[in-house]
C-alpha positions, 0 to 999 in steps of 0.5 A: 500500500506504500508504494501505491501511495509513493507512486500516486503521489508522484504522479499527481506531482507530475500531474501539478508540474502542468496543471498547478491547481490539480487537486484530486478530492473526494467529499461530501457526504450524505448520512441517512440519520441527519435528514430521514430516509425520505429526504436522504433518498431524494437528496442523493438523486439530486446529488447524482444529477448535478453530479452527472452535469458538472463539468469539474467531476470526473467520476462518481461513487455513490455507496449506499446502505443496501441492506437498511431496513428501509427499501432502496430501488437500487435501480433506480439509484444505479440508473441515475448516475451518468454512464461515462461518471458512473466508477462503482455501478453500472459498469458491472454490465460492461465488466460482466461483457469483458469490456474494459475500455472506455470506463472506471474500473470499480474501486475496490475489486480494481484495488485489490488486484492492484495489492495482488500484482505488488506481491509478486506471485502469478495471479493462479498461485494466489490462494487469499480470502476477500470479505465484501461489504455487499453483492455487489462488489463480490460480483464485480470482483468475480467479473474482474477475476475472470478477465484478469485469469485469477483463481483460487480465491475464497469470496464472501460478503460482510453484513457490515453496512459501510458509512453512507456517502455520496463522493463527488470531486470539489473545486478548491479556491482556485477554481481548479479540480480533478477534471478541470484540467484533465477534461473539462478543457476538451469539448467531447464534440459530436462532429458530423461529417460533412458531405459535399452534394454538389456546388449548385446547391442554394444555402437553403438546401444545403441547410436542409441536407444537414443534421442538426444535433438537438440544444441538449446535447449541444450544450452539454458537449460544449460544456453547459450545465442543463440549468445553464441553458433555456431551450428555444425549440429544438436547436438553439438556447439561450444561455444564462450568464451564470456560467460566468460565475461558474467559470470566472477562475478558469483561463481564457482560450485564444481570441481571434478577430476577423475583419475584411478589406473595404466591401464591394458590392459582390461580397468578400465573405467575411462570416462565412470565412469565421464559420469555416475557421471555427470548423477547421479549428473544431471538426477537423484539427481537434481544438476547441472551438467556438464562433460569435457572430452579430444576429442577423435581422429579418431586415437583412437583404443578405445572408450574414450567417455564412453560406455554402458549406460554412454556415449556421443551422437551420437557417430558418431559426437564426433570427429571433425576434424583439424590436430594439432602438439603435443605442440600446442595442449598443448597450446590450452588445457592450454589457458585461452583466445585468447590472452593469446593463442596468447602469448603462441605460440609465446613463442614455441621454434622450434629450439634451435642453440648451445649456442645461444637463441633459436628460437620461433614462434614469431621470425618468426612472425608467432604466429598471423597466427597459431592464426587465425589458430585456433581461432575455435578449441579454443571454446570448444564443447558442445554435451551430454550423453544419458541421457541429461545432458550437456558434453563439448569436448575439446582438447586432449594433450597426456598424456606422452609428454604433461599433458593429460587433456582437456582444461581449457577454458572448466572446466571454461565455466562449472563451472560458468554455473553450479552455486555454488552448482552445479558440474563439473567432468573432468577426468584425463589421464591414473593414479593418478601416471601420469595424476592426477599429471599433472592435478593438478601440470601443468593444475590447476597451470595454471587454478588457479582452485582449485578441490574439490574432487578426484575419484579413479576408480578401477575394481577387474579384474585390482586388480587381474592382479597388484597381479599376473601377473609379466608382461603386455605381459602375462596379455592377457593370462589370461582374465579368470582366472581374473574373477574367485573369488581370495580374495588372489591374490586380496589382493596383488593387493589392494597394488596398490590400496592403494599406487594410493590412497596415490598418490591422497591425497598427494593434501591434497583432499578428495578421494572416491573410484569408483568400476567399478563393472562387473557381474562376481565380488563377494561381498566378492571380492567388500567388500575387495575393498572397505575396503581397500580403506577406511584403505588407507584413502578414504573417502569413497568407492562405487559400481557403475553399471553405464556401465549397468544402467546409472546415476541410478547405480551411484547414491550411488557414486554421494551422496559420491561425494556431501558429500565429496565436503562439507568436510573441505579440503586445497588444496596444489601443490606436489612441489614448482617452486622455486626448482631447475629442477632435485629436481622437479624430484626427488619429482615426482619419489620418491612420486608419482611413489616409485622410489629409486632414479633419475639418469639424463644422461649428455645430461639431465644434460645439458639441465637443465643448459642450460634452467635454463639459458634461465629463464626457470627453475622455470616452472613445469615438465611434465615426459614422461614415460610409463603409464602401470607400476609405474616404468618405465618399461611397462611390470612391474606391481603391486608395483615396488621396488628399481628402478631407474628413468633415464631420458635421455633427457629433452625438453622445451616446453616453449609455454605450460609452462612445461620442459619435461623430457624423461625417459629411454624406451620413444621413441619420434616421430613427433606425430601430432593428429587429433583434432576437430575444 
């Protein structure tokens, strides 16, 4: 038995060197006289059935007084326990089949065998007599016996009733546990096999084709206790935040932010390229992982749940339903809890009297019912791609009057499930000139989340149109021609490419590069590509078929990623708050979008006085201007030169935590978005 003990004290020590709050424990116990036989009866189930749930429990043993004067249906009992926990109980079944693999060998008869084995003597030269306390354990002995050719061995069973317990694994004050680094950090996924019918097929169908796993057994692969999730029909829930608490001592996984160049009218696919990242991490290079993704809308003229064969299932429940005024869809994309909700929208200024303070939610004391509003639509969404690997939807603030990114309750959630060596993708809105901006300046400054790689998504098709088409509007005319091989006109439109690339490591992040590739591109035209990224400075550059092939045709990018995450890297802000409101500005204009110079109207210039006085000068800046062009003129495409940025006008809104300034060519309307509850 001492040198039982020495080895399992070396191997936890070992164990320690990797995981230095790896503590194997047993505790908590259950005693039939403390709460009467009926309490006790109903306390040990429901001790089984949190046990079966918790992620930070390995294994179970339940021993209970099988020969009390009170009858217990052990079946009932045995039933009870989770398969793949059960050490002591069910197991019999697969112990009496000879099958060994993929359980817990009993305890008692497996700790027996193992003092038999450090004698030294041939398992059919023992003569010994075992005493059991029960039935049961003489039964799996005799099974284990059998297997292992022992013989000769005089078994009987003790009427001595051991103590009454139940065993579970316990978190200690680090948050660390026997399963918390030794499978908790490993989603046991279901992925589904992806196959290809044919690249006719609309979204639709092969949305369709797909299986769907049910939201039960989605959550619990991922990790999620069924307390911690509310179903929404069949395939999709929504998550309490809970699970915050229950995870908030464990380390985060790797952050990874998609953005894009600036967006033509033909689409460069940036979500769909998020989806196929996260199911080449998931399905097919055995991480863990996770997407966050905005919601889509029933306003939405486009699919932005992916497509093809990288997408969100069923299509048809991706879009929930609650009607929701832009700022306060900012809010709730940029809430860390409840009460922090709470206190932003009672900060929402909803009218603003001439030299006087202005009017908020809370000085009409309504920010508890907006609260109770949407004290649902704040859980974030969880659904998947058709390749099974978990996807949370959730919020959808407008890229121009707001920061154009899903939420940050969602990026949290994810990242403590997907442990520290897993991966979370999100994508940021429209291009790295706006959307990673913002991302990184206003959401992660709120978040305190610090990303780990950036991917830019480009397509030849988009290249081409930056290098020759002088507007948006004549861009529709030319589809064809955008498909014919041009290395030179590509060569002009990889000026766009570098410039975005520079945007996104002015963070101080690695970027890789993301070709979406399409059947009618060349190799010399990728070559050119992906060339010119790594002279940029992308760490690397990759071609992706994801659209057509799933997470298979992102496996070369998925690689990339991981290399990339693992590359020495200081994340740093483009600005500091403490600078004065127009110089913010100014650094935005002139880094991100090459602008010469910034010009603020009268009526802009007063709005800065006047919120510089009310305390809100030091927050971030959130530019409303036109995402189809670096300047802000929409039908300028390419790299605009020696333009002036003018901002006529400049709103606070201070529930979100962001002034924003209106460029010239911005129209501003009552804009109200449908959003899912």
């Amino acid at each position: 038995v001492r040198i039982i003990r020495t080895r399992l004290k070396k191997e936890v020590g070992e164990m320690r060197i990797g995981c230095p709050g790896f503590r194997p424990c047993l505790v908590t116990q259950i005693k039939e006289h403390m709460v009467g036989f009926c309490g006790y009866v109903i306390q040990v189930l429901r001790g089984i059935l949190a046990v079966n749930e918790d992620s930070a429990v390995h294994g179970l043993i339940v021993q209970l007084p099988l020969d009390s004067i009170h009858r217990i249906n052990i079946q009932r009992v045995t039933q009870c326990i989770a398969p793949e926990k059960d050490v002591d109980g069910v197991n019999a079944g697969k112990l009496a089949r000879g099958d060994l693999t993929g359980c817990f060998i009993p305890c008692t008869p497996s700790g027996c065998m193992e003092l038999i084995a450090q004698t030294g003597d041939t398992a059919t030269n023992i003569q010994n007599e075992i005493v059991f306390n029960n039935h049961c354990q003489k039964s799996r002995w005799l099974y284990l016996t059998f297997y292992n050719h022992i013989a000769a061995i005089n078994q009987c069973v003790s009427t001595h009733l051991s103590c009454t317990d139940l065993a579970t694994a316990n978190i200690d004050n680090n948050g660390h546990s026997w399963r918390q680094h030794v499978s908790v950090t490993v989603m046991e996924s279901l992925f589904f096999k992806l196959i290809c019918f044919s690249h006719d097929c609309s979204d639709g169908e092969i949305s369709q084709s797909c299986a769907v796993k049910p939201i039960s057994s989605l959550s619990s692969e991922v990790g999620l206790l069924s307390s911690e999730v509310e179903a929404y029909g069949k395939s999709r829930g929504k998550v309490q935040l809970d699970v915050l608490k229950r995870t908030e001592a464990l380390p985060n996984g790797k952050y990874v932010v998609v953005t894009g160049i600036t967006p033509t009218l033909m689409g460069e696919g940036k979500t769909t390229t998020a989806l196929g990242l996260a199911q080449a991490l998931g399905a097919h290079l055995n991480m863990n992982a996770f997407a966050c993704l905005r919601q889509p809308t029933h306003c939405n003229t486009v699919n932005v749940t992916g497509g093809g064969y990288s997408q969100i299932i069923p299509m048809e429940e991706d879009r929930l339903n609650l009607l929701v005024a832009s700022e306060i869809m900012a809010v709730l994309s940029l809430s860390s809890s409840l009460e922090d909700l709470q206190q932003r929208l009672s900060k929402i200024i909803v009218a603003q009297p001439q030299s006087r303070e202005p009017v908020t939610v809370k000085d009409l004391g309504v920010a508890g019912m907006l609260n109770m509003i949407l004290k649902d639509a704040i859980k974030p969404c969880l659904m998947q791609t058709v390749e099974g690997t978990p996807v949370f939807l959730h919020t959808n603030p407008l890229c121009d009057i707001a920061h154009g990114n899903s939420s940050i309750l969602s990026d949290k959630i994810a990242l403590k499930l997907v442990g520290p060596d897993g991966f979370v993708v999100t994508e940021a809105g429209w291009g790295a000139d706006i959307g990673l901006e913002k991302f990184f300046n206003i959401k992660c400054r709120s978040s305190g989340l610090q990303p780990d790689v950036v991917v830019m998504v480009v397509t030849v098709r988009g290249l081409k149109m930056h290098g020759r088409v002088p507007s948006v509007t004549e861009a529709w005319l030319l589809p064809t021609k955008s498909s014919e091989e041009n290395l030179q006109l590509l060569e002009v439109g990889c000026s766009h490419l570098r410039k975005q690339i520079e945007n996104s490591r002015a963070y101080g992040l690695p970027v890789v590069l993301a070709v979406n590739t399409f059947s009618s591109d060349t190799g010399a035209e990728l070559d050119m590509v992906c060339q010119q990224a790594r002279l940029a400075g992308a760490l690397d550059a990759v071609c992706c078929t994801h659209w057509s092939d799933g997470g298979a045709g992102a496996v070369a990018l998925g690689m990339a990623v991981q290399s990339a995450a693992e590359t020495p890297h200081s994340f740093n802000f483009l600005y500091s708050l403490e600078i004065p409101v127009q110089e913010k500005i100014t650094v935005i204009a002139q880094k991100m979008y090459g602008a010469k110079d910034v010009v603020l109207s009268t009526k802009a210039m007063e709005k800065v006085t006047l919120f510089t006085g009310q305390g809100l000068g030091n927050l971030p800046v959130c530019i409303a201007k036109t995402p189809l062009s670096l300047s802000q003129d929409p039908e300028v495409m390419g790299i605009p030169r020696d333009f002036i940025l003018s901002v006529e006008d400049i709103l606070a809104n201070a529930g979100a935590g962001f002034l924003c300034p209106l460029v010239h060519s911005v129209s501003l309307m009552c804009v109200f978005v449908y959003y899912g509850t």
